[in-house]
Biotite code that builds the C-alpha atoms (Angstrom):
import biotite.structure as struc

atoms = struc.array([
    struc.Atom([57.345, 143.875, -37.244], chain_id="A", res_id=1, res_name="UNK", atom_name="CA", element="C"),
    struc.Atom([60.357, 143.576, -38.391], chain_id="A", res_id=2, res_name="UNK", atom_name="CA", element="C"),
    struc.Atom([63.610, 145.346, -38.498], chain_id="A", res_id=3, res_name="UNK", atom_name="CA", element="C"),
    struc.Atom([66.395, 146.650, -41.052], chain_id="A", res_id=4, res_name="UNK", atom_name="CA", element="C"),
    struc.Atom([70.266, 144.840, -40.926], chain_id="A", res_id=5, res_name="UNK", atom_name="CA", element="C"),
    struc.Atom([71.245, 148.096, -41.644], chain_id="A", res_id=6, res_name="UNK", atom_name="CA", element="C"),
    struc.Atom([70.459, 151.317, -39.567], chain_id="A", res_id=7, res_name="UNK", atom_name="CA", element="C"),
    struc.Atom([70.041, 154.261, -42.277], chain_id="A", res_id=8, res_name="UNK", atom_name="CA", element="C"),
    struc.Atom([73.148, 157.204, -42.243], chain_id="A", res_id=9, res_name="UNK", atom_name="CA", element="C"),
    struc.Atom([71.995, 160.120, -41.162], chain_id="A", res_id=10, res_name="UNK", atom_name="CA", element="C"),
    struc.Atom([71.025, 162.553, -42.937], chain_id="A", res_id=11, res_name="UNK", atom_name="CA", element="C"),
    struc.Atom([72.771, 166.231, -42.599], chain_id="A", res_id=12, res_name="UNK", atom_name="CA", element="C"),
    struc.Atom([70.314, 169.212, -42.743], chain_id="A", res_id=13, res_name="UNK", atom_name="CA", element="C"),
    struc.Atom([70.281, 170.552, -46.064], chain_id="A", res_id=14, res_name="UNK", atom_name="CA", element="C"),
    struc.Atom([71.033, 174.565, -46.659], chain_id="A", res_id=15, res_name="UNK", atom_name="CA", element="C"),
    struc.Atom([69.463, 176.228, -49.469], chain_id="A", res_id=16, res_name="UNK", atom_name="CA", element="C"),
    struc.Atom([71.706, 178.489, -51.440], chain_id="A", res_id=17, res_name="UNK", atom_name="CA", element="C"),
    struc.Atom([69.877, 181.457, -50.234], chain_id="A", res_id=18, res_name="UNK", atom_name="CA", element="C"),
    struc.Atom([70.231, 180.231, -46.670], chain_id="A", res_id=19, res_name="UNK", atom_name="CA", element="C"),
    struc.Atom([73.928, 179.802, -47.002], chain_id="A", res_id=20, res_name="UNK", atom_name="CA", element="C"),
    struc.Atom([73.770, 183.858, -47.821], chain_id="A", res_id=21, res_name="UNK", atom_name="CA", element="C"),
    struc.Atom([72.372, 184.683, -44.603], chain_id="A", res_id=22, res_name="UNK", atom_name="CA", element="C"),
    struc.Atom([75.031, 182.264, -42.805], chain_id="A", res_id=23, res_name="UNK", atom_name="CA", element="C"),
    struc.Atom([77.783, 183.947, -44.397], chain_id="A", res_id=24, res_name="UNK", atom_name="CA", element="C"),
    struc.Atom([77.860, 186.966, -43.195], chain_id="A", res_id=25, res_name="UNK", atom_name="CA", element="C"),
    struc.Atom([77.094, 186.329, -39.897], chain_id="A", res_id=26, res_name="UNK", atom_name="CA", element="C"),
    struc.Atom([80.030, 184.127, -39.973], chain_id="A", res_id=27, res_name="UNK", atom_name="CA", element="C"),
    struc.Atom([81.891, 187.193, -41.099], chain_id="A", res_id=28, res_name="UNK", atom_name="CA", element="C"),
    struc.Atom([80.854, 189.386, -38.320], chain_id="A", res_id=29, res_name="UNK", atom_name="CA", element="C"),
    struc.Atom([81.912, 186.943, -35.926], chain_id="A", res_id=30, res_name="UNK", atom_name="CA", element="C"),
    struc.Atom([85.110, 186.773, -37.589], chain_id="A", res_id=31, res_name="UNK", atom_name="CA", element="C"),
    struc.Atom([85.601, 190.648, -37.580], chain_id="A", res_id=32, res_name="UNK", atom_name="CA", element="C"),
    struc.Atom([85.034, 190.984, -34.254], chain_id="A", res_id=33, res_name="UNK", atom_name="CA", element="C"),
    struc.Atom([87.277, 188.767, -32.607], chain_id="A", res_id=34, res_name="UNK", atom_name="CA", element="C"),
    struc.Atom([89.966, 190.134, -34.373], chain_id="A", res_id=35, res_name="UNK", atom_name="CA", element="C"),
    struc.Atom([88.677, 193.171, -32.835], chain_id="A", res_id=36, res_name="UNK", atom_name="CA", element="C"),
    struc.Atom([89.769, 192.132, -29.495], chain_id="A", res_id=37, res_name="UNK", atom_name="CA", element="C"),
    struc.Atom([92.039, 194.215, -27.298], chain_id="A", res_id=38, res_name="UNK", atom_name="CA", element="C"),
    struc.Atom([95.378, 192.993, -27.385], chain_id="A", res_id=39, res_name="UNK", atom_name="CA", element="C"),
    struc.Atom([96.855, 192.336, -23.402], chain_id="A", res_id=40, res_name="UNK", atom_name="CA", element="C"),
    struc.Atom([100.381, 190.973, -23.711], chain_id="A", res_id=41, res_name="UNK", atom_name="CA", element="C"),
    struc.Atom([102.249, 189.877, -20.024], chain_id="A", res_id=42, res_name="UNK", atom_name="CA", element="C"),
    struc.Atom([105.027, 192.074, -18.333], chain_id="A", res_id=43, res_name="UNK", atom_name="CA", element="C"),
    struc.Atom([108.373, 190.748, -16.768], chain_id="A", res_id=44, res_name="UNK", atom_name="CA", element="C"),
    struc.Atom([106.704, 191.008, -13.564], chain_id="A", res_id=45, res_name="UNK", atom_name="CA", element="C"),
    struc.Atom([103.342, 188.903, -14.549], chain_id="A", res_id=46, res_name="UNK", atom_name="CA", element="C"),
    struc.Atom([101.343, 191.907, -14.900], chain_id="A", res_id=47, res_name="UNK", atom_name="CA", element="C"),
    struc.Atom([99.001, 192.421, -18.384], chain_id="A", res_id=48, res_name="UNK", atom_name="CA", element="C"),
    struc.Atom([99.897, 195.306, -20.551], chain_id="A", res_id=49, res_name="UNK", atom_name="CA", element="C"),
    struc.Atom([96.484, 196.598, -22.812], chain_id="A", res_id=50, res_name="UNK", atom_name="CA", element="C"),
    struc.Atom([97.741, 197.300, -25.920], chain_id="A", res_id=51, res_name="UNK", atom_name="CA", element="C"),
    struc.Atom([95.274, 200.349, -26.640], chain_id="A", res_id=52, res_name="UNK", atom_name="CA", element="C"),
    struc.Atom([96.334, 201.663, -23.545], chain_id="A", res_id=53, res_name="UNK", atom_name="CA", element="C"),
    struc.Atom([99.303, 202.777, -25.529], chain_id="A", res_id=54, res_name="UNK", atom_name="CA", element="C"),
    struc.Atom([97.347, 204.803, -28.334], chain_id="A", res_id=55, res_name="UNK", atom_name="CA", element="C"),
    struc.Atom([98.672, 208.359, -27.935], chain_id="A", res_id=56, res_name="UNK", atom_name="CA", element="C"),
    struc.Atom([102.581, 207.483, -27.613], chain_id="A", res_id=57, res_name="UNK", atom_name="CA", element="C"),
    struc.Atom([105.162, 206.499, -29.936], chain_id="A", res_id=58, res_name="UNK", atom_name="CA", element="C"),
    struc.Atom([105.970, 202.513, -29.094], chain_id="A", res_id=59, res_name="UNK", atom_name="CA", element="C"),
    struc.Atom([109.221, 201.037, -29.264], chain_id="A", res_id=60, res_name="UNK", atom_name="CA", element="C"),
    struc.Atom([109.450, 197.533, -28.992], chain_id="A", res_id=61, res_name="UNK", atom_name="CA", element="C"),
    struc.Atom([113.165, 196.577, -28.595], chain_id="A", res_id=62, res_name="UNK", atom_name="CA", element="C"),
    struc.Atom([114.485, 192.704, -28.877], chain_id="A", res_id=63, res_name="UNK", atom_name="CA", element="C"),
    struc.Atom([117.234, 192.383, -27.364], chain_id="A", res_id=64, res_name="UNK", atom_name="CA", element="C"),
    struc.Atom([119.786, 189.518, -25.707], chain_id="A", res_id=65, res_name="UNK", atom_name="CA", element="C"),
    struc.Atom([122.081, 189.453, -23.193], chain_id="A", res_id=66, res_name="UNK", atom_name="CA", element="C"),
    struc.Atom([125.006, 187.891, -25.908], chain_id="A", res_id=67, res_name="UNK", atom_name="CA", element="C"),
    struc.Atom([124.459, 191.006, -27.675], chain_id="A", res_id=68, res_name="UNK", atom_name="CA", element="C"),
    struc.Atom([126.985, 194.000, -27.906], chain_id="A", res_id=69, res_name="UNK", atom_name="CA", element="C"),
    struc.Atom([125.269, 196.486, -29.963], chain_id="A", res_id=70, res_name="UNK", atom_name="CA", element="C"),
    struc.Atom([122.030, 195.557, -27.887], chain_id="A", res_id=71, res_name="UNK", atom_name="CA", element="C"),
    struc.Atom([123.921, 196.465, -24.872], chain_id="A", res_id=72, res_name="UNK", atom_name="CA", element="C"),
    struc.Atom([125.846, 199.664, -26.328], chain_id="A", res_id=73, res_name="UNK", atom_name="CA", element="C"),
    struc.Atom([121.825, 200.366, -26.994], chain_id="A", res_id=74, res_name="UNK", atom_name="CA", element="C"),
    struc.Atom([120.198, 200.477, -23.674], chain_id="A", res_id=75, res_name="UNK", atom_name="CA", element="C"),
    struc.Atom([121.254, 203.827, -22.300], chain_id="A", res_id=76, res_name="UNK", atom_name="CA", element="C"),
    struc.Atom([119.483, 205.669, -25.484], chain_id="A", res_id=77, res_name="UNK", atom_name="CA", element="C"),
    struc.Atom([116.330, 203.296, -25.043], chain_id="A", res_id=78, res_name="UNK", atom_name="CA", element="C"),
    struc.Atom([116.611, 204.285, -21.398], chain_id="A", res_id=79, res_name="UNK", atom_name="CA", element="C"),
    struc.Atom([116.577, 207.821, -22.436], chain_id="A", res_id=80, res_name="UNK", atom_name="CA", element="C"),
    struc.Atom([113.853, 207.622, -25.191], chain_id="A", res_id=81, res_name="UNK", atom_name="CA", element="C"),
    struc.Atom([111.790, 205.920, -22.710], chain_id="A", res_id=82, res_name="UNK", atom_name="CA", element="C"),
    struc.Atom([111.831, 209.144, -19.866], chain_id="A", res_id=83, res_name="UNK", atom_name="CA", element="C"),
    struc.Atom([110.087, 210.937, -22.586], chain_id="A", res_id=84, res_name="UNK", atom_name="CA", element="C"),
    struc.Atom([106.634, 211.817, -22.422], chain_id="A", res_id=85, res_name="UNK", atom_name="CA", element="C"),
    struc.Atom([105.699, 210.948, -25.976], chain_id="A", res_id=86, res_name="UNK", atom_name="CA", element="C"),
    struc.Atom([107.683, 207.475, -26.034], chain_id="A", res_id=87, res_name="UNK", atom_name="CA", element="C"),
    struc.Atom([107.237, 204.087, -24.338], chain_id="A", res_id=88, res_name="UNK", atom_name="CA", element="C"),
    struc.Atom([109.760, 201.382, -24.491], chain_id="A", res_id=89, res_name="UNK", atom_name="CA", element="C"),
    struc.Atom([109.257, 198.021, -24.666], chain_id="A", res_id=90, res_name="UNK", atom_name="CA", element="C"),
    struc.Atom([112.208, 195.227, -24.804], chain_id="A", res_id=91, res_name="UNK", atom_name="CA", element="C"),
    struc.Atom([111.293, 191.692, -25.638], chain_id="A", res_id=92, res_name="UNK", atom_name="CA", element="C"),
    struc.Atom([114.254, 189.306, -24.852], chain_id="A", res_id=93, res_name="UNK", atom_name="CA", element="C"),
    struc.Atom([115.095, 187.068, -27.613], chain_id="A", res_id=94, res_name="UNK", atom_name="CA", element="C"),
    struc.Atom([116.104, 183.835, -25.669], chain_id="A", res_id=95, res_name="UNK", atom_name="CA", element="C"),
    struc.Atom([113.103, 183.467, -24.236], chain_id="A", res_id=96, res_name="UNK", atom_name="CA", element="C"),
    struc.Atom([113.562, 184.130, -20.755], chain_id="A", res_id=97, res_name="UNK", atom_name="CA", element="C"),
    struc.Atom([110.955, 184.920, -18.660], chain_id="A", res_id=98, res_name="UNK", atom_name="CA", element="C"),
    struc.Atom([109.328, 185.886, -14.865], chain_id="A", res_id=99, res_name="UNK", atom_name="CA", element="C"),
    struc.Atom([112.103, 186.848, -11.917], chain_id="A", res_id=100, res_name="UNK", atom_name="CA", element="C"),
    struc.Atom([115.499, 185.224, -14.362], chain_id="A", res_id=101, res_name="UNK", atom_name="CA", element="C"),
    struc.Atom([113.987, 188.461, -17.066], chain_id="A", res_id=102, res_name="UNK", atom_name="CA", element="C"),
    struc.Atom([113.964, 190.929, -13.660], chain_id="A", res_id=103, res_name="UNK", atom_name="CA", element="C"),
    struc.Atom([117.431, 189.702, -12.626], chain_id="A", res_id=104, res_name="UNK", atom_name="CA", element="C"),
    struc.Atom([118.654, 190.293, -16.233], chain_id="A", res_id=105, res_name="UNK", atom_name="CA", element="C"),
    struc.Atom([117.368, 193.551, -17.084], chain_id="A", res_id=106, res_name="UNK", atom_name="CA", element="C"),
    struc.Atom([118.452, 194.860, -13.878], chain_id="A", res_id=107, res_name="UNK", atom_name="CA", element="C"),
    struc.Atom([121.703, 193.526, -14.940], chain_id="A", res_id=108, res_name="UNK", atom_name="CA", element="C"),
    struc.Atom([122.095, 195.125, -17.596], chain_id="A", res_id=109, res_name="UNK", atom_name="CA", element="C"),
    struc.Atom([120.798, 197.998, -16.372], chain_id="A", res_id=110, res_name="UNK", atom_name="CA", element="C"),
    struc.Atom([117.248, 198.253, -18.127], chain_id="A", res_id=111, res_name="UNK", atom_name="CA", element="C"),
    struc.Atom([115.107, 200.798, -17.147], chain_id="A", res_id=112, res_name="UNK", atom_name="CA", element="C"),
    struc.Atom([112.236, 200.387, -19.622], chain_id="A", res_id=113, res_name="UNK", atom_name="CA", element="C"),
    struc.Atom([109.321, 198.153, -19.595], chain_id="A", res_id=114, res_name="UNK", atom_name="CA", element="C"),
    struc.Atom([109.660, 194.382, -20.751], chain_id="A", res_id=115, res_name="UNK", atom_name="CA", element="C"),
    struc.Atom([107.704, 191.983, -22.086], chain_id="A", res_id=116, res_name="UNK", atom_name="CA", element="C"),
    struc.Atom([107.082, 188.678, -21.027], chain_id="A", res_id=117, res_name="UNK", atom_name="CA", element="C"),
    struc.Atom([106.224, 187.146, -24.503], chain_id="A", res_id=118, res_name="UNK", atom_name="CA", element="C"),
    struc.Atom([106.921, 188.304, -27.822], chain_id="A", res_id=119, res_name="UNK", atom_name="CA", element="C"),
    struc.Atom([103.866, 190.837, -29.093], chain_id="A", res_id=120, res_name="UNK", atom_name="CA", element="C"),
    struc.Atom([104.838, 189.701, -32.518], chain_id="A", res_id=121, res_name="UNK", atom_name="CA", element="C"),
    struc.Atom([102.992, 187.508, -33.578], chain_id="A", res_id=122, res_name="UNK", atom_name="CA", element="C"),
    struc.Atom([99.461, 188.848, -32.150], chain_id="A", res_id=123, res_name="UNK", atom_name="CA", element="C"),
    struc.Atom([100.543, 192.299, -34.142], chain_id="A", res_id=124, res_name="UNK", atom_name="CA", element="C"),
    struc.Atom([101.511, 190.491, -37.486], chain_id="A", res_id=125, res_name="UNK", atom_name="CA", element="C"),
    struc.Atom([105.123, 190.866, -36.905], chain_id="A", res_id=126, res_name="UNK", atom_name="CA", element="C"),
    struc.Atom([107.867, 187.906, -38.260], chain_id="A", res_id=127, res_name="UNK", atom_name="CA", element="C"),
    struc.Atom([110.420, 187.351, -35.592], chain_id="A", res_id=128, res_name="UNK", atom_name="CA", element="C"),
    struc.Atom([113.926, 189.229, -35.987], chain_id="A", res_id=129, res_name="UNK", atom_name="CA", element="C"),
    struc.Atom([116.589, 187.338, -37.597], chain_id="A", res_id=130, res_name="UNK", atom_name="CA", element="C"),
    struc.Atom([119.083, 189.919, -36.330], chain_id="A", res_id=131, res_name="UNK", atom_name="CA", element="C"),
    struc.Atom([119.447, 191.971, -33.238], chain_id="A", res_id=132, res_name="UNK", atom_name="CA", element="C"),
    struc.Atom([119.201, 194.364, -31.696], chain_id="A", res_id=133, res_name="UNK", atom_name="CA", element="C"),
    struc.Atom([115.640, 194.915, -33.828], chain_id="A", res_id=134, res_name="UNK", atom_name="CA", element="C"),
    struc.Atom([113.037, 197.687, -32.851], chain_id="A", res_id=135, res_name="UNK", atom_name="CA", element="C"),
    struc.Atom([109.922, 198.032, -34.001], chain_id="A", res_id=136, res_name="UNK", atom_name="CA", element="C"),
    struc.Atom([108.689, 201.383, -34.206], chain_id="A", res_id=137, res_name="UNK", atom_name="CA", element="C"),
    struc.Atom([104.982, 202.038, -33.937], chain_id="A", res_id=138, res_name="UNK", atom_name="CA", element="C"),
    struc.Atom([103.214, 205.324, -34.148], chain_id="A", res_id=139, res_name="UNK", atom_name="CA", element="C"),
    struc.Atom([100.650, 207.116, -31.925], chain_id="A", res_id=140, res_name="UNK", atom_name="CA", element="C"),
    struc.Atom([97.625, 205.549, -33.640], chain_id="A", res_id=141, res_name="UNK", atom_name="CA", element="C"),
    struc.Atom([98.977, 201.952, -33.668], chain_id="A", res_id=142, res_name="UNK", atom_name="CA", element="C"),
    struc.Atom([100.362, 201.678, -36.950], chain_id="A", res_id=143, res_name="UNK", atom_name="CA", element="C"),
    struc.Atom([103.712, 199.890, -37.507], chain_id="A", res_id=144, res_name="UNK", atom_name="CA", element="C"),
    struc.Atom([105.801, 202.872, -38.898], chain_id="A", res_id=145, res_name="UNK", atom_name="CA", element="C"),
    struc.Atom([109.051, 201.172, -39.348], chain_id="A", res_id=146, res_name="UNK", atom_name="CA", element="C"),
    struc.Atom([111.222, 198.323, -38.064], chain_id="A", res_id=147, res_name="UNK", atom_name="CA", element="C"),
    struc.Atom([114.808, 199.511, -37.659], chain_id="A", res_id=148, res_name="UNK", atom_name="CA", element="C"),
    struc.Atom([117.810, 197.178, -36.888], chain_id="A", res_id=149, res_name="UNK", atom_name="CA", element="C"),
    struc.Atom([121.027, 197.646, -35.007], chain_id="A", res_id=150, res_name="UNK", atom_name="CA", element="C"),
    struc.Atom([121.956, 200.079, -32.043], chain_id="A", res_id=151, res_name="UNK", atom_name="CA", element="C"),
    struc.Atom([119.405, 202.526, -31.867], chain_id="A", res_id=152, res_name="UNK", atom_name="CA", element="C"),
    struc.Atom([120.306, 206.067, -30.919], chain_id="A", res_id=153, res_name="UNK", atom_name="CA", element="C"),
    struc.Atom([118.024, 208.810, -29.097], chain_id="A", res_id=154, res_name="UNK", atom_name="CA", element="C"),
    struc.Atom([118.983, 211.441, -31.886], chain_id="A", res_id=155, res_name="UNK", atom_name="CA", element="C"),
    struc.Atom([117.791, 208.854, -34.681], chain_id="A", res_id=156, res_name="UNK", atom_name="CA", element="C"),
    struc.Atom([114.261, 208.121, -32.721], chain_id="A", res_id=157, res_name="UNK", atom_name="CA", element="C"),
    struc.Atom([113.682, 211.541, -31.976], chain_id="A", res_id=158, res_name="UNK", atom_name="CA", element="C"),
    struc.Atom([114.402, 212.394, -35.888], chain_id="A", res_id=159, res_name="UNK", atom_name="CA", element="C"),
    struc.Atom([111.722, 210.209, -37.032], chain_id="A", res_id=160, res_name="UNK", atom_name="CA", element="C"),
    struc.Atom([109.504, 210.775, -34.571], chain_id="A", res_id=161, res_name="UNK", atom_name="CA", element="C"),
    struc.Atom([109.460, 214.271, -35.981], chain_id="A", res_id=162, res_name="UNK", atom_name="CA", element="C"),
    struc.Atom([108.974, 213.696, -39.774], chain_id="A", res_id=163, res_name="UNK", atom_name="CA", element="C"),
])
């Protein structure tokens, strides 16, 4: 017997086109669904925050930094805002800084709403801020309803809110 100088290339298993349509949308399906997946994003204090667990309030998802004036002159209406029933608040710092240093600064700066450990941004479909302070407004359903920049006050929340 005798044997090739060459092994053979193997061969790759050949789809009809009427295959490839029942491929497809099972691809698809698998697609939808794990953009389907409940969004958790990480507090200041390590803790996960569900997303849906929100459905039901107005969000407000503040970025903010310490350097900042008007994001300072800003946190005593976001503090308010955020005692209401209908309204969470959510600040995302825009340096970055994270765990027990994003405690000690918030409690600095006297902070009284919830923060973020990451930026929710990108997960959402939001583009970073270019300027601060930024807050993005999203309604009780989930939908981003508007993003707003510069100090915000608790008489201009409230006002759209109520539209």
């Amino acid at each position: 017997m005798q044997y090739p100088l060459h092994k053979p290339e193997p061969t790759r298993p050949k789809f009809s086109r009427s295959t490839r349509w029942y491929v497809l949308p099972g691809v698809l399906v698998l697609l939808f669904l794990a953009g389907c997946q409940n969004q958790e994003f990480e507090r200041a204090n390590g803790t996960a925050l569900d997303w849906k667990s929100l459905r039901g309030h107005w969000v407000l998802v503040n970025y903010w930094a310490e350097w900042c004036k008007p994001c300072l002159e800003e946190i005593p209406e976001l503090n308010a805002l955020n005692r209401s029933a209908s309204v969470v608040v959510l600040g995302v710092n825009f340096d970055g800084v994270k765990g027990q240093p994003l405690i000690d600064l918030g409690e600095r700066m006297g902070i009284k709403y919830g923060m973020l450990a990451e930026d929710p941004g990108p997960a959402l479909g939001w583009q970073m801020p270019v300027g601060l302070p930024a807050t993005f407004v999203v309604d009780p359903e989930g939908n981003l309803k508007e993003t707003r920049f510069g100090p915000q006050t608790e008489e201009d929340i409230t006002a759209l809110i109520n539209k």
